[in-house]
Backbone as ProteinMPNN parsed JSONL, in Angstrom:
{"seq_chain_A": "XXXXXXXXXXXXXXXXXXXXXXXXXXXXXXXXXXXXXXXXXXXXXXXXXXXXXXXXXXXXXXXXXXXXXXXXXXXXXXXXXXXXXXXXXXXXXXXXXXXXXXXXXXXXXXXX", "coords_chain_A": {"N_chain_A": [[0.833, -1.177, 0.0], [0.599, 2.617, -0.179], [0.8, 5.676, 0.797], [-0.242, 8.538, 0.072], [0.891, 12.23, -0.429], [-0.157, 15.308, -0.9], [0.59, 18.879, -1.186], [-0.777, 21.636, -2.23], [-1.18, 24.801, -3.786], [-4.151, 27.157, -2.173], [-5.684, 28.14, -4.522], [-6.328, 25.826, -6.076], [-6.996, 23.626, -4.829], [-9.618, 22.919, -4.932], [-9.892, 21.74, -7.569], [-8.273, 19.83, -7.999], [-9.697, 17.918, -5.756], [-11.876, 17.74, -7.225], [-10.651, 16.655, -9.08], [-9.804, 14.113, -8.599], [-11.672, 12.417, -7.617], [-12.967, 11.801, -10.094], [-11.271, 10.74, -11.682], [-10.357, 8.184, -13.035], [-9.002, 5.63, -11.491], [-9.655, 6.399, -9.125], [-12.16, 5.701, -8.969], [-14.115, 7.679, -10.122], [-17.192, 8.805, -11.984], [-18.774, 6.562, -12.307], [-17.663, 4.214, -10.981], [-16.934, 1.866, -8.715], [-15.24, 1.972, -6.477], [-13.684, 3.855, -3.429], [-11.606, 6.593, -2.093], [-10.69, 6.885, 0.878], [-10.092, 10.285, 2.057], [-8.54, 13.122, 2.973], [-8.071, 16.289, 4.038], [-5.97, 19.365, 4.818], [-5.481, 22.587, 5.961], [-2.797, 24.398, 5.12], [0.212, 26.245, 6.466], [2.769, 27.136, 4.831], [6.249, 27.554, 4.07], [6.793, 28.279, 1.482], [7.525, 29.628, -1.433], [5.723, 31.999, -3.349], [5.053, 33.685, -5.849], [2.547, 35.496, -5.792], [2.791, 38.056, -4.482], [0.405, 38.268, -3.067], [-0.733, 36.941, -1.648], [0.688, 35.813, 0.898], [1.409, 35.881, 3.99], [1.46, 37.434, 7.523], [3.229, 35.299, 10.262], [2.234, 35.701, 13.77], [2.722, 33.664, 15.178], [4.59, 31.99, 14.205], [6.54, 33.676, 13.301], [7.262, 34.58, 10.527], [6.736, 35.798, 7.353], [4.353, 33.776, 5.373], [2.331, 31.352, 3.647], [-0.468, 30.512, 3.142], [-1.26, 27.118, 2.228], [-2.802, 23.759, 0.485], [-3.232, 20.421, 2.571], [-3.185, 17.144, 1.44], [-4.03, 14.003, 2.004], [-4.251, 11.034, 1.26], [-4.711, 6.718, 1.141], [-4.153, 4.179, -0.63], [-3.796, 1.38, -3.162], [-0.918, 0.067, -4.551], [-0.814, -0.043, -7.105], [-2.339, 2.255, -8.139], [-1.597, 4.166, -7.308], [0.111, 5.686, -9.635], [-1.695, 6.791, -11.297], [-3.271, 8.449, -9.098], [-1.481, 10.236, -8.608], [-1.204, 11.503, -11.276], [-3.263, 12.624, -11.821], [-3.612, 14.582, -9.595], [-1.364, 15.973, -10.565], [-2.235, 16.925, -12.902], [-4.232, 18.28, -11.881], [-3.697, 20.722, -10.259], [-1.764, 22.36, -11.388], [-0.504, 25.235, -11.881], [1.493, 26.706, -13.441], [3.837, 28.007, -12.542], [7.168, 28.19, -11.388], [7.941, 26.333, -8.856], [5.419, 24.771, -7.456], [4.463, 23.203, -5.677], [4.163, 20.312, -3.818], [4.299, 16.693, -3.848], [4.458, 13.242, -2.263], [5.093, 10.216, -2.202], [4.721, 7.289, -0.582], [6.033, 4.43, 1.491], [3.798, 2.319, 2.705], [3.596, 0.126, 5.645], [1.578, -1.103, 6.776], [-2.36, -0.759, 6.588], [-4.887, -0.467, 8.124], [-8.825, -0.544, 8.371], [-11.051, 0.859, 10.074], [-13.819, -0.17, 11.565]], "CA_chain_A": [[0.0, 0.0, 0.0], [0.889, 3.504, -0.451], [0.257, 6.743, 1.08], [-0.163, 10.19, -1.039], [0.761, 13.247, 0.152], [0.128, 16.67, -1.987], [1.023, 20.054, -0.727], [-1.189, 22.203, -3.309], [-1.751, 26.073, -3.714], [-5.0, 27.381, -2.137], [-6.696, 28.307, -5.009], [-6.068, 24.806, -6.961], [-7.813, 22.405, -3.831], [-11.188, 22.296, -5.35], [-9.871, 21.517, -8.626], [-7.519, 18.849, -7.438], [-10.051, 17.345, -5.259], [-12.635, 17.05, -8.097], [-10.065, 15.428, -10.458], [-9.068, 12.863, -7.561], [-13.271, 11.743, -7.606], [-13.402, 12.174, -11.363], [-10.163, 9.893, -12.055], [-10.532, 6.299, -13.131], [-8.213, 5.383, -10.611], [-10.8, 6.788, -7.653], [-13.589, 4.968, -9.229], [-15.134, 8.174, -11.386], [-18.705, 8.527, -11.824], [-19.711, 5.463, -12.191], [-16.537, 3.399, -10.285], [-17.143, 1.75, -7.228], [-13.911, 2.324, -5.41], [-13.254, 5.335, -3.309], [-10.801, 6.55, -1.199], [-10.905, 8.28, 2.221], [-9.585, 11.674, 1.633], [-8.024, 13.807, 4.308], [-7.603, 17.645, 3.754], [-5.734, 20.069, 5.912], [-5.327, 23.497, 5.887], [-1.618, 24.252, 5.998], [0.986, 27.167, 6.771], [3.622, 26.982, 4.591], [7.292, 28.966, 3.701], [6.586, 27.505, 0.015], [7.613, 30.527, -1.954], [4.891, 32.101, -4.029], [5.475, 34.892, -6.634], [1.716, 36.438, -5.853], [3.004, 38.332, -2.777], [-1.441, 39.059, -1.344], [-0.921, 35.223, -1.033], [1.768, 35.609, 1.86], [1.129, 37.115, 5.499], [3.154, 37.275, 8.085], [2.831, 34.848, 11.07], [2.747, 35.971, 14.81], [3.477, 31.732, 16.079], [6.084, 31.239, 13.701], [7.307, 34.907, 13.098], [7.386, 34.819, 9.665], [6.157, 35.144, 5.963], [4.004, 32.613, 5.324], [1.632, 30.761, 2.534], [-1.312, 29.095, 3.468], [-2.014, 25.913, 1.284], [-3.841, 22.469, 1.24], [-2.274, 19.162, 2.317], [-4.113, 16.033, 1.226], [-3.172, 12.347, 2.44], [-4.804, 9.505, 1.334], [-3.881, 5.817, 1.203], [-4.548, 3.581, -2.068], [-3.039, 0.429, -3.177], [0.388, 0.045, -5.408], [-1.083, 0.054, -8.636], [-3.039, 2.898, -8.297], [-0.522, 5.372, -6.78], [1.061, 7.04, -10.004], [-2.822, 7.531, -11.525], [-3.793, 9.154, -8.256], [-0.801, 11.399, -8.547], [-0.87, 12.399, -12.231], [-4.722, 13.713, -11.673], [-3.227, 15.793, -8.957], [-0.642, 17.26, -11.267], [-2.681, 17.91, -13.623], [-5.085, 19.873, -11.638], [-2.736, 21.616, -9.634], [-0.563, 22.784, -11.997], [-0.365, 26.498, -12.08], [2.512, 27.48, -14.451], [5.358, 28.226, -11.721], [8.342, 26.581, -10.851], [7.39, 25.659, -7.436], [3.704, 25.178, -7.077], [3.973, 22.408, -4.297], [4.638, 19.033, -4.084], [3.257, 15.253, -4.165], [4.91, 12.809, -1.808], [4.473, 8.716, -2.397], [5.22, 6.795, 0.719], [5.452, 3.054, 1.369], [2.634, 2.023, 4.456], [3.653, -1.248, 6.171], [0.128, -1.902, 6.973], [-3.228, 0.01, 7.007], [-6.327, -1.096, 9.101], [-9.983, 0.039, 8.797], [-11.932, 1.119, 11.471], [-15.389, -0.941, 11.067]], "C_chain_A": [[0.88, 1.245, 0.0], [0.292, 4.601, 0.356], [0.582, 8.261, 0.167], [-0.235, 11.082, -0.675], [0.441, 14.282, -0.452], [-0.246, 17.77, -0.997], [0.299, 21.064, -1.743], [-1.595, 23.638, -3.21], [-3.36, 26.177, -3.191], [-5.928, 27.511, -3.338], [-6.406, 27.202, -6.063], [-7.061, 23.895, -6.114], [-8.808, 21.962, -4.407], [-11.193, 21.83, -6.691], [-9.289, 19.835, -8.343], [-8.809, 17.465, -6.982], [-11.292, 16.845, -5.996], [-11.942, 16.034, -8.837], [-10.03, 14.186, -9.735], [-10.578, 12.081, -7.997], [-13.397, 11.537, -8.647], [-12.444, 10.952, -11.841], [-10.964, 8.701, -11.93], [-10.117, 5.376, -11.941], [-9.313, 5.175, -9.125], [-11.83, 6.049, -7.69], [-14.374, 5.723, -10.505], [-16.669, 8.011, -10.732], [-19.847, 7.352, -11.713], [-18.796, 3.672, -11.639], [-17.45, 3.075, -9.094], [-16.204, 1.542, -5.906], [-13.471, 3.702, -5.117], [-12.449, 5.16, -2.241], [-10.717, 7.264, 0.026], [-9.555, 9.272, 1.874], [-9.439, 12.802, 2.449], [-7.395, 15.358, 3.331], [-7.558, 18.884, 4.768], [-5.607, 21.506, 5.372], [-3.786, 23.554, 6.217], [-0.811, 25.421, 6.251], [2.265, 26.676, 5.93], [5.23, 27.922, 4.316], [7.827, 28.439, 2.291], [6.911, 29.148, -0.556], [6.429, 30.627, -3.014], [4.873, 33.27, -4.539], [4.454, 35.894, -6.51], [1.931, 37.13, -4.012], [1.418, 38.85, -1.998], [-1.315, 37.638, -1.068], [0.052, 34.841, 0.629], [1.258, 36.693, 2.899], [1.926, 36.98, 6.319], [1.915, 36.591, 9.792], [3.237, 34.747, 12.311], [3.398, 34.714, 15.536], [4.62, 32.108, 15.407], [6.871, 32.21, 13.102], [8.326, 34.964, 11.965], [6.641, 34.879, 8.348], [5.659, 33.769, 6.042], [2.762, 32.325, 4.113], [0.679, 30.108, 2.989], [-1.845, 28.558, 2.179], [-2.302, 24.948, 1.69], [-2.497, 21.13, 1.55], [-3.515, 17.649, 2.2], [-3.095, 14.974, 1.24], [-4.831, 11.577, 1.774], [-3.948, 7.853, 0.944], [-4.558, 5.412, -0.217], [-3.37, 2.073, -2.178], [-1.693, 0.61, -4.428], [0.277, 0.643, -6.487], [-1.877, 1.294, -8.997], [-2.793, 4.306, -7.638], [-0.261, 6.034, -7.835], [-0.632, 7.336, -11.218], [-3.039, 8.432, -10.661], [-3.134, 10.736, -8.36], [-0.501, 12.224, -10.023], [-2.461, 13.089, -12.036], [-4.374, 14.446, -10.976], [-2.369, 16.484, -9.081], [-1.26, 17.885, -12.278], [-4.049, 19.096, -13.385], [-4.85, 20.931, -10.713], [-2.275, 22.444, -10.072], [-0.925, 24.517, -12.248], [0.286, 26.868, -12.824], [3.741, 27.893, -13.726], [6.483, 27.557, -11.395], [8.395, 25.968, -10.504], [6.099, 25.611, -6.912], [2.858, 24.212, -5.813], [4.274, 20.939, -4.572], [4.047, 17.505, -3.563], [4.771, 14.127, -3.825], [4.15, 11.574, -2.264], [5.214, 7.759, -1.246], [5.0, 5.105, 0.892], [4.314, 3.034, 2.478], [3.489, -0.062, 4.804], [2.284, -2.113, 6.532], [-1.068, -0.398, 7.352], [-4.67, -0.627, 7.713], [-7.367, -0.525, 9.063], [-10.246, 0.01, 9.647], [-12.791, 0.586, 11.193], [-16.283, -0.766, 11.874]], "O_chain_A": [[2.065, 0.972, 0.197], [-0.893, 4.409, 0.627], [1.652, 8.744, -0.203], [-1.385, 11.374, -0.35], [1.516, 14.305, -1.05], [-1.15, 17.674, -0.167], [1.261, 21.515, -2.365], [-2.524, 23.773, -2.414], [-4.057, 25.307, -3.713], [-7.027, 26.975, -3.195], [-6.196, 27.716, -7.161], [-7.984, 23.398, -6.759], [-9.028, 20.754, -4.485], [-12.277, 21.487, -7.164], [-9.985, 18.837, -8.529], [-8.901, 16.393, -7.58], [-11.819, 15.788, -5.651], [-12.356, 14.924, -9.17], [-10.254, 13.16, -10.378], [-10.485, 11.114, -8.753], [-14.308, 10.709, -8.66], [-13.057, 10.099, -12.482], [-11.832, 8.326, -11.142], [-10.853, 4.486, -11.514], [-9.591, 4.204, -8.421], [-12.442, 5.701, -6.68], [-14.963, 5.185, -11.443], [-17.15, 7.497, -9.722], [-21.008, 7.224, -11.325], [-19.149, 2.51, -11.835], [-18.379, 3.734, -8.628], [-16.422, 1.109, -4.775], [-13.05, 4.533, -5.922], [-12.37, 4.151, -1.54], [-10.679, 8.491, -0.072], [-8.404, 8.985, 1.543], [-10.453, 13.49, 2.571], [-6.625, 15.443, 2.374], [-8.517, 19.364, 5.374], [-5.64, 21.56, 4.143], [-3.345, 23.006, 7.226], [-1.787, 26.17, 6.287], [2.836, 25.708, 6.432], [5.104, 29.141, 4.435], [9.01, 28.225, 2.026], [6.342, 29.97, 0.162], [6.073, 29.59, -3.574], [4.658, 34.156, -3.712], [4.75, 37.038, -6.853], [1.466, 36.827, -2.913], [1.226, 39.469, -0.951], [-1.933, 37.222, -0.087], [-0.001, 33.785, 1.259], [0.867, 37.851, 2.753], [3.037, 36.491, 6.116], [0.818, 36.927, 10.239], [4.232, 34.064, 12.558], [4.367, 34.753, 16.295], [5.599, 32.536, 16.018], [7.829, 31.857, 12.415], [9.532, 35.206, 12.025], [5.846, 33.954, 8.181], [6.237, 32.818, 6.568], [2.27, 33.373, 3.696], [0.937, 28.947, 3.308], [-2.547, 29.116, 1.335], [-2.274, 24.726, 2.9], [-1.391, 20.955, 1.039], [-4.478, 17.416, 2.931], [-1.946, 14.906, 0.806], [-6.04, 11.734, 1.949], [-2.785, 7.823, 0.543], [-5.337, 6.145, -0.825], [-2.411, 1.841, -1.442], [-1.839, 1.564, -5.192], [0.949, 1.587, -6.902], [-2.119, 1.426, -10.197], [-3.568, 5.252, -7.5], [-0.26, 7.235, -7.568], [-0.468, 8.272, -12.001], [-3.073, 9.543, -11.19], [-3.669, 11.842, -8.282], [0.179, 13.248, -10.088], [-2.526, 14.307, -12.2], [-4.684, 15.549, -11.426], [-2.136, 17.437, -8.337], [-1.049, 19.049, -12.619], [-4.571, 20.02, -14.009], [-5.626, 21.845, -10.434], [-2.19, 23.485, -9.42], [-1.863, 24.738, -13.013], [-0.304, 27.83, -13.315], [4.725, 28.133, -14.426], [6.565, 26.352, -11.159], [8.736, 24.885, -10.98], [5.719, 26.348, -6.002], [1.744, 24.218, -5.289], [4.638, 20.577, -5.691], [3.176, 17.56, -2.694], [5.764, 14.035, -4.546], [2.975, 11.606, -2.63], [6.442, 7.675, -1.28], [3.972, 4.555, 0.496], [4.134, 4.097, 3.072], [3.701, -1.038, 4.084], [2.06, -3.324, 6.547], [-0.825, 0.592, 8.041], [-5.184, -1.57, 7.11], [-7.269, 0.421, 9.843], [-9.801, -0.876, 10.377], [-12.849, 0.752, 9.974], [-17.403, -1.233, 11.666]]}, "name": "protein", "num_of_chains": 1, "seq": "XXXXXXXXXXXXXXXXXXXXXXXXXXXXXXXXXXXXXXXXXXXXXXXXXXXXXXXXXXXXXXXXXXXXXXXXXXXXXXXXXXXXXXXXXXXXXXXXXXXXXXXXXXXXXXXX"}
């Protein structure tokens, strides 16, 4: 199994998080495999060329970025689908627009 991390600009999340549901991979519209889907709000010191996107933060007493972080798990085969739908609806045009971690899992367990 696998875990998927992506780090994605604020104003990309809702794009992202449609493609993820929309992907073959996820299941799609008419799939019957989905994936639990975890989305954080995050603070980052991700550089970002639109400086109204950056504020400055009294905790961590500095510039800062808030963007999304999304985890979910998935199995082997279905890791580098998951992660090209979330480059391609991420993708902004910048150098650095965030980044997409792939992680092994040793074991995952439902809750039931």
């Amino acid at each position: 199994m696998k875990e998927v991390k992506a780090y994605v600009p604020h104003e990309r999340v809702a794009d992202v998080v449609a493609a993820l549901r929309d992907s073959l991979v996820w299941g799609g519209s008419k799939g019957d495999r989905r994936h639990n889907l975890a989305v954080y709000v995050v603070k980052g010191f991700a550089l970002s060329p639109q400086t109204e996107d950056h504020h400055f933060s009294m905790a961590l007493g500095d510039e800062v970025v808030n963007e999304y972080k999304l985890e979910l798990i998935c199995e082997d085969a279905e890791a580098d689908g998951l992660v090209a739908a979330i480059v391609a609806a991420a993708r902004t045009g910048q150098a650095l627009a965030g980044w997409i971690t792939v992680s092994e899992l040793v074991s995952a367990v439902p809750i039931k």
